[in-house]
C-alpha positions in Angstrom: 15.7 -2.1 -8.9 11.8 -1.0 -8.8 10.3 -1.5 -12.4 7.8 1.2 -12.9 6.3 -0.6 -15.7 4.9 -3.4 -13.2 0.7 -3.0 -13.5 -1.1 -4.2 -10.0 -4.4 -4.4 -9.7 -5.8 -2.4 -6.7 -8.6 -2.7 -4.8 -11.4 -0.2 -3.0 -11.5 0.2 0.2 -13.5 1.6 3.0 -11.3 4.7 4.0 -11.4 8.3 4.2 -7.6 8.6 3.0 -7.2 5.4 1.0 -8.5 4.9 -2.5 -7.5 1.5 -3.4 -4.5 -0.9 -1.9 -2.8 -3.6 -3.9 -0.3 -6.0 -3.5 2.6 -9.0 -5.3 3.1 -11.1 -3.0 6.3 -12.1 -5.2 8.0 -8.9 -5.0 6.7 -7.8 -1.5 5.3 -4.7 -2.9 2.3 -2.9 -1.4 1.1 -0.3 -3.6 -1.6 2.6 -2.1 -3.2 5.2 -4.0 -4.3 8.0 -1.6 -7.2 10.6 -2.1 -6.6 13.0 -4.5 -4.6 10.2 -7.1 -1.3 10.2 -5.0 0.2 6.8 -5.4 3.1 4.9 -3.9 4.6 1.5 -3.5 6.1 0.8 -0.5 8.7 -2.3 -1.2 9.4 -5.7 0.7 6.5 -5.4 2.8 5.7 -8.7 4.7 2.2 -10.0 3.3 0.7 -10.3 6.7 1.0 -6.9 7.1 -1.4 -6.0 3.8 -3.7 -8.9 4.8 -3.8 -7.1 8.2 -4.1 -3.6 6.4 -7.0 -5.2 4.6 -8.9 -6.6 7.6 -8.4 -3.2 9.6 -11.4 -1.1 10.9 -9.4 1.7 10.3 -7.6 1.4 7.1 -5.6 4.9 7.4 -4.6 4.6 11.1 -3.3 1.5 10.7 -1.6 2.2 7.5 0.4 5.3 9.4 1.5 3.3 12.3 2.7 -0.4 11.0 3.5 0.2 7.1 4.5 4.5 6.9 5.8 4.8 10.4 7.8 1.5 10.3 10.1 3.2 7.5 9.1 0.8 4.6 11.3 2.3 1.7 8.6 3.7 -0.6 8.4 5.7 -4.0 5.5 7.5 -5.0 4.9 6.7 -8.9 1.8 8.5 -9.8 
C-alpha cells in the first residue's frame, strides 16, 4: 500500500510542464509535480528510467512516452 505520509525531496528542472521530479530508489517511486502544483507518484519505476528522465533534453516528451504512456500505476497526491 502507497503511504501518503512518505516526504521526497524533489528537484527543479528545466521544463515547460515539469516543476520538480524526485525519486526512492527503495520504493521505486517517481514522484513529478507538474505546472500549476499537480503532483503524482508513479510507483515501481525502474531507476534507470528517472536517471534517464533526468538527463533528457526534453524532460516532458520523454516523461509522456517511457514513464505516462508505458502505464506506470500512478496517483496524484497533491
Amino acid at each position: 500500500m502507497l503511504s501518503y505520509a512518505l516526504i521526497m525531496k524533489r528537484k527543479h528542472v528545466d521544463s515547460s510542464g515539469i516543476q520538480t521530479v524526485g525519486y526512492d530508489p527503495v520504493k521505486k517511486i517517481l514522484e513529478v509535480e507538474f505546472v500549476g502544483n499537480h503532483v503524482y507518484r508513479y510507483l515501481n519505476v525502474p531507476e534507470v528510467l528517472y536517471m534517464r528522465l533526468m538527463r533528457a533534453a526534453s524532460k516532458g516528451n520523454f516523461f509522456n512516452t517511457k514513464i505516462r504512456d508505458a502505464g506506470f500505476e500512478c496517483v496524484q497526491i497533491g
